[in-house]
C-alpha positions as CSV (number, residue, x, y, z in Angstrom):
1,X,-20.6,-41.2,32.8
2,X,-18.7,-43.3,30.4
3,X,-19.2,-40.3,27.6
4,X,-18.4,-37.7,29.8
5,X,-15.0,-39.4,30.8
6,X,-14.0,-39.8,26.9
7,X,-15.2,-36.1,26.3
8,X,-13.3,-34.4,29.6
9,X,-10.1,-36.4,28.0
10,X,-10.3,-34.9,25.2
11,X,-11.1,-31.7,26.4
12,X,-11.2,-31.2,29.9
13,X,-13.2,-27.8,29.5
14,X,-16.4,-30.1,28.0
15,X,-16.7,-30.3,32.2
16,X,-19.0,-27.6,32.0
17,X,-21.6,-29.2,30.7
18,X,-22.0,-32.0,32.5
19,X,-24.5,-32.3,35.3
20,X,-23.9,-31.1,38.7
21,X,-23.8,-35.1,39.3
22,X,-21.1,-34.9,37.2
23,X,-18.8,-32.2,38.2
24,X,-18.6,-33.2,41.4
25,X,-17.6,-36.8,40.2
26,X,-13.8,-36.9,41.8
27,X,-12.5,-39.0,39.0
28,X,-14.6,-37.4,36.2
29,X,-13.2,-33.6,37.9
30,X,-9.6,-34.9,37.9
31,X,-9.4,-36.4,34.3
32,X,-10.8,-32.9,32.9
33,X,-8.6,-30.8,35.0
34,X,-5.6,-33.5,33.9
35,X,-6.6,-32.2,30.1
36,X,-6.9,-28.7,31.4
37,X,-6.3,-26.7,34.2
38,X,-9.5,-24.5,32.9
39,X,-11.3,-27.0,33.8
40,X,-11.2,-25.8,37.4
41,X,-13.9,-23.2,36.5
42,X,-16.3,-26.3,36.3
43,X,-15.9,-28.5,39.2
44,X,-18.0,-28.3,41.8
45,X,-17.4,-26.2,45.1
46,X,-17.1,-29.6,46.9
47,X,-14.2,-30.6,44.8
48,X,-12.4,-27.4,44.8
49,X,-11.3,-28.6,48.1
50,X,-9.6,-31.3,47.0
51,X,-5.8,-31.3,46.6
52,X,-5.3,-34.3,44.2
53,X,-7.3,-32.2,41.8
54,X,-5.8,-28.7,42.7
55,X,-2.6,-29.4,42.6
56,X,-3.0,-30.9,39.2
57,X,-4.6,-28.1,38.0
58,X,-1.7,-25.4,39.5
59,X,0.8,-27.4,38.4
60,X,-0.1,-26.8,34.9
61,X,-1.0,-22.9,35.5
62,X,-0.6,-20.9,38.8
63,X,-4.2,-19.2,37.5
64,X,-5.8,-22.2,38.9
65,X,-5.1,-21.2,42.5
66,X,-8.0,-18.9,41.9
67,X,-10.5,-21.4,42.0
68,X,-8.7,-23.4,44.7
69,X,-11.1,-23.6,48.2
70,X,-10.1,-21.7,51.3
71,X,-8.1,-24.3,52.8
72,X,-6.0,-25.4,50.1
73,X,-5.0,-21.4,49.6
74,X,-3.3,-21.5,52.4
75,X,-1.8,-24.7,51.7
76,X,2.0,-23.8,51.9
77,X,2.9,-26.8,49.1
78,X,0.2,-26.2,46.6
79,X,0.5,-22.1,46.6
80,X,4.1,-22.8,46.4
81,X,3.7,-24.9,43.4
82,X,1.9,-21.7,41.7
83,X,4.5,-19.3,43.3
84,X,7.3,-21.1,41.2
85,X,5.3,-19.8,38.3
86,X,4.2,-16.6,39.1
87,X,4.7,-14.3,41.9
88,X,0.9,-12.7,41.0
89,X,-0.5,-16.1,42.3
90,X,0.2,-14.4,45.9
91,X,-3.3,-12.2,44.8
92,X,-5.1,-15.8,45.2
93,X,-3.0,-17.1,49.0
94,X,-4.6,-16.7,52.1
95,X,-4.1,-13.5,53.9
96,X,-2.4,-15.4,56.6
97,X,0.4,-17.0,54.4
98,X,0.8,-13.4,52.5
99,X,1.3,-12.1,55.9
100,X,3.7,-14.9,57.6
101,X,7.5,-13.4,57.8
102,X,10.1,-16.2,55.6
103,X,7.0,-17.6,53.8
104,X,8.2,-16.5,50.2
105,X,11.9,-17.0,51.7
């Protein structure tokens, strides 16, 4: 663990070969996507649902709402956060935050 938290410092992408074990580490998965929002392409399902590590990762890049869980797309702060960027992150909301009137107001 102690390797895989130097390497995902250094560059958050080495994520991807770490262990399943290891992606779905919440501390290991936020230091890599900290580095790099690419990261994202590498954590686990489980922690794609997590908004400490999402909104990290669409802070840096509104492509990261892409690999953002269900939930947290239609989490009004965090697609927000990629809307500011980019109004193609709308292509990654829910349908229901696409579709709600003074959303994007």
């Amino acid at each position: 663990r102690n390797f895989m938290m130097k390497a995902v410092q250094q560059h958050g992408i080495a994520l991807r070969y770490g262990t399943e074990e290891i992606r779905s580490d919440p501390d290991l998965a936020y230091a890599a996507v900290k580095t790099s929002w690419r990261a994202m392409k590498n954590v686990s399902r489980k922690l794609c649902g997590s908004s400490r590590i999402v909104r990290e990762a669409v802070k840096q890049c509104w492509q990261a709402l892409e690999y953002a869980s269900e939930e947290l797309r239609d989490d009004k702060d965090i697609v927000n956060l990629a809307l500011k960027q980019s109004w193609r992150s709308l292509q990654f909301a829910s349908l229901r935050l696409r579709g709600e009137s003074g959303f994007m107001l």
